[in-house]
C-alpha positions in Angstrom: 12.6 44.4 36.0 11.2 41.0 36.1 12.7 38.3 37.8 12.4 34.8 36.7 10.7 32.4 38.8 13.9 30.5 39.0 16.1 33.0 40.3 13.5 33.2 43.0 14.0 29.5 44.1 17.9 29.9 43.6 18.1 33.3 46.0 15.2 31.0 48.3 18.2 28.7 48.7 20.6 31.5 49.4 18.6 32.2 52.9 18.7 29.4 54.3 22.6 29.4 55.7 21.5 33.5 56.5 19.1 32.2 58.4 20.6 29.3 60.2 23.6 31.7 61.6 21.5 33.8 64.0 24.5 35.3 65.5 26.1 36.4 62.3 25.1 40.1 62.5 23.1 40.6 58.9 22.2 44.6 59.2 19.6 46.4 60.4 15.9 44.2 60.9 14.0 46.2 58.7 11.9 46.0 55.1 12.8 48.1 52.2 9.7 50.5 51.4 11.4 52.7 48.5 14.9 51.9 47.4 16.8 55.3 47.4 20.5 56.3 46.8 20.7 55.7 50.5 19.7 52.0 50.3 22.4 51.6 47.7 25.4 52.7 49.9 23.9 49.9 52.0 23.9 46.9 49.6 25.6 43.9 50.3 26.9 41.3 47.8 26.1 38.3 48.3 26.4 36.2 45.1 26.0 35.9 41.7 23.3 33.8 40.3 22.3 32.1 37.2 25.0 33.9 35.4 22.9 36.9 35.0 21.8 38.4 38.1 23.9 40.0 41.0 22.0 39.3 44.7 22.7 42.2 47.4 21.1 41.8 51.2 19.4 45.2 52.4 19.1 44.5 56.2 16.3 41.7 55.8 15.4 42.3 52.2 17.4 40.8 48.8 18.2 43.0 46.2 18.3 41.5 42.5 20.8 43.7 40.5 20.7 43.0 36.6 24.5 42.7 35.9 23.7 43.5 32.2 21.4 46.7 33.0 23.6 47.8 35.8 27.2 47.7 33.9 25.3 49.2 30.9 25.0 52.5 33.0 28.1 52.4 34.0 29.8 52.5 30.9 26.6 55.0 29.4 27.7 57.6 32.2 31.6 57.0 31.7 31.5 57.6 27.9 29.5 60.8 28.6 32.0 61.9 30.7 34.3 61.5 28.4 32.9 62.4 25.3 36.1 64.6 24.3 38.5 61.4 24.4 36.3 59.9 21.5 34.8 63.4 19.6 36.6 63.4 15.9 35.3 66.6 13.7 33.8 65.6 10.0 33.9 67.9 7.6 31.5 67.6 4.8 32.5 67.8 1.3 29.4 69.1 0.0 28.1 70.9 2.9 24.3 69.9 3.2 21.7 73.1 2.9 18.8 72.9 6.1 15.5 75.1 5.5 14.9 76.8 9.1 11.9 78.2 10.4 12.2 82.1 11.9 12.8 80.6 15.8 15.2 77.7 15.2 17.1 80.2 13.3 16.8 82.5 16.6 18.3 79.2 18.5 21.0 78.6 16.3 22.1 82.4 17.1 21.0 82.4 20.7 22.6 79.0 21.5 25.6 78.6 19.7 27.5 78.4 22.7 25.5 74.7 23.1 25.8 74.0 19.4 29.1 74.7 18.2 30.7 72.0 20.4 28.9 69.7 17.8 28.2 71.6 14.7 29.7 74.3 12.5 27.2 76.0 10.8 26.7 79.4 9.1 24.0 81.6 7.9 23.5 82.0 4.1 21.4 84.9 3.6 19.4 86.9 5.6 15.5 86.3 7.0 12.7 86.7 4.8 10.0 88.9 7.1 6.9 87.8 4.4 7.3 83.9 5.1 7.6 81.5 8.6 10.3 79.8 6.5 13.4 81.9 6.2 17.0 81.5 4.8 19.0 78.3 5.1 21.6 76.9 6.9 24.7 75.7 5.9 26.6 73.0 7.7 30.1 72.6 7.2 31.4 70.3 9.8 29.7 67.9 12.7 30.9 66.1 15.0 32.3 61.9 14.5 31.6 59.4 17.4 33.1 56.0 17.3 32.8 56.2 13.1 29.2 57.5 13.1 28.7 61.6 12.1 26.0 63.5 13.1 23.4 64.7 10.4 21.6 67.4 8.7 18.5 66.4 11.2 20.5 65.8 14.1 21.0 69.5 14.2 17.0 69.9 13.3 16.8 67.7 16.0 19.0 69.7 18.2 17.7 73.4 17.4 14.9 72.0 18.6 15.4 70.5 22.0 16.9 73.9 22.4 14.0 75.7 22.0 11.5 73.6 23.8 14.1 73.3 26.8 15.0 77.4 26.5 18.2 76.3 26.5 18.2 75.1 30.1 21.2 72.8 29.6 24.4 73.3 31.5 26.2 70.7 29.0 24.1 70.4 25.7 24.5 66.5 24.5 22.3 65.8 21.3 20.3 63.3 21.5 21.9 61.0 18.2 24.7 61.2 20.8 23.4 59.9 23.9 22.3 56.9 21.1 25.7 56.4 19.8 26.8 55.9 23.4 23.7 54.2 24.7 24.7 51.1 22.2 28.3 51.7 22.7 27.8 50.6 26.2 25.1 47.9 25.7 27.4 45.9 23.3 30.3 46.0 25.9 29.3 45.8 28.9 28.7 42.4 30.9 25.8 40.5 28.9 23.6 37.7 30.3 25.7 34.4 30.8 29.2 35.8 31.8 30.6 34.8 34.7 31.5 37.3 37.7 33.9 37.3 40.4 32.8 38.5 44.1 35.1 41.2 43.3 33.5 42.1 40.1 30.2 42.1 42.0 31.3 44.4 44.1 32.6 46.6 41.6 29.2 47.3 39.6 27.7 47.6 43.1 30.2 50.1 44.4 30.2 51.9 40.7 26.7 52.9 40.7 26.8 55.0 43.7 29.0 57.0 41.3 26.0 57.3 38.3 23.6 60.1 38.5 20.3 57.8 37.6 22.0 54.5 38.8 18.4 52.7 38.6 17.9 52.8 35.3 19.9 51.1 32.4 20.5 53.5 29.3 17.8 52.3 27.3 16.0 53.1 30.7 15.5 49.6 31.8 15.4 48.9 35.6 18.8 47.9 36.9 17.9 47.0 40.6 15.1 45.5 42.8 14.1 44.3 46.2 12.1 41.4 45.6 12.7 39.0 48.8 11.9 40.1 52.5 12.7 37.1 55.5 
């Protein structure tokens, strides 16, 4: 994440009254070398500054939180959790035909545990052993997320995670999903400018020890970084 250079003279500012109370105890006296799940339990708040960053103190290091990045995760991982608050089922009134190759078609049958949370599909006539391309696929309904269906080629897409994954997925999300919700949570989460409380500092601090990949926005843009040592 890059930090502008003046959010380095504002948080240079910020020291100095940390440094002038030696007795104020300030955590332990040592330098961050890899910022781990473990070094998040330990942030501090200090401040927010320039209406777009949130500064933490790690023992002798600052941390620069991006309050855009980091409440953009939060709300990613909420709406995935979720998912069955906001899921509508679409059913199409001319239900689109897909061509299939042999294995996708061996997905769809294998997998439909994974897919028919998000699709309802059927066969319409049986392989063809003389050709790779076999018979098609109907879809009749998919799934709706906040007024956006998933398509014919979301469910290509989809048969074909599967198969490159072997269906090593304990909770199948398509990808066009993890989209929908990946701008979902961009457009309403805190942007660059807003004004935060302490309190509401301490909330997106205290909320990403919650996230499974806390350090990464869902776009997958850094959300946190030690920058200062004193």
């Amino acid at each position: 994440m890059y930090v502008p250079s003046f959010v380095r003279r504002n948080v240079k500012e910020q020291l100095s009254r940390f440094r002038q109370n030696k007795n104020k105890a300030v955590g332990p006296a040592y330098r961050v070398k890899y910022f781990d799940r473990g070094c998040l339990e330990r942030l501090i708040p200090i401040c927010q500054l320039c209406h777009s960053f949130i500064v933490c103190r790690l023992g002798t290091t600052l941390v620069c939180i991006d309050q855009h990045a980091a409440h953009e995760r939060i709300r990613f991982e909420k709406l995935l959790g979720n998912l069955n608050r906001y899921t509508r089922t679409f059913t199409f009134r001319t239900p689109p035909c897909i061509q299939v190759k042999k294995a996708e078609l061996e997905v769809s049958r294998k997998y439909s545990c994974c897919l028919k949370r998000w699709f309802r599909y059927k066969e319409r006539k049986k392989p063809d052993s003389r050709t790779s391309i076999c018979g098609n696929m109907i879809l009749l309904q998919s799934s709706l997320l906040f007024g956006i269906k998933l398509e014919a080629s979301d469910f290509v897409a989809s048969l074909q995670k599967l198969q490159d994954s072997h269906g090593h997925y304990n909770d199948f999300i398509p990808d066009r999903v993890k989209s929908i919700c990946a701008l979902r949570s961009c457009r309403g989460s805190f942007m660059f400018g807003d004004i935060l409380t302490k309190l509401e500092c301490s909330g997106i601090v205290r909320e990403m020890l919650l996230c499974s990949s806390p350090y990464v926005c869902a776009h997958l843009r850094p959300t946190c970084v030690p920058f200062i040592s004193y």
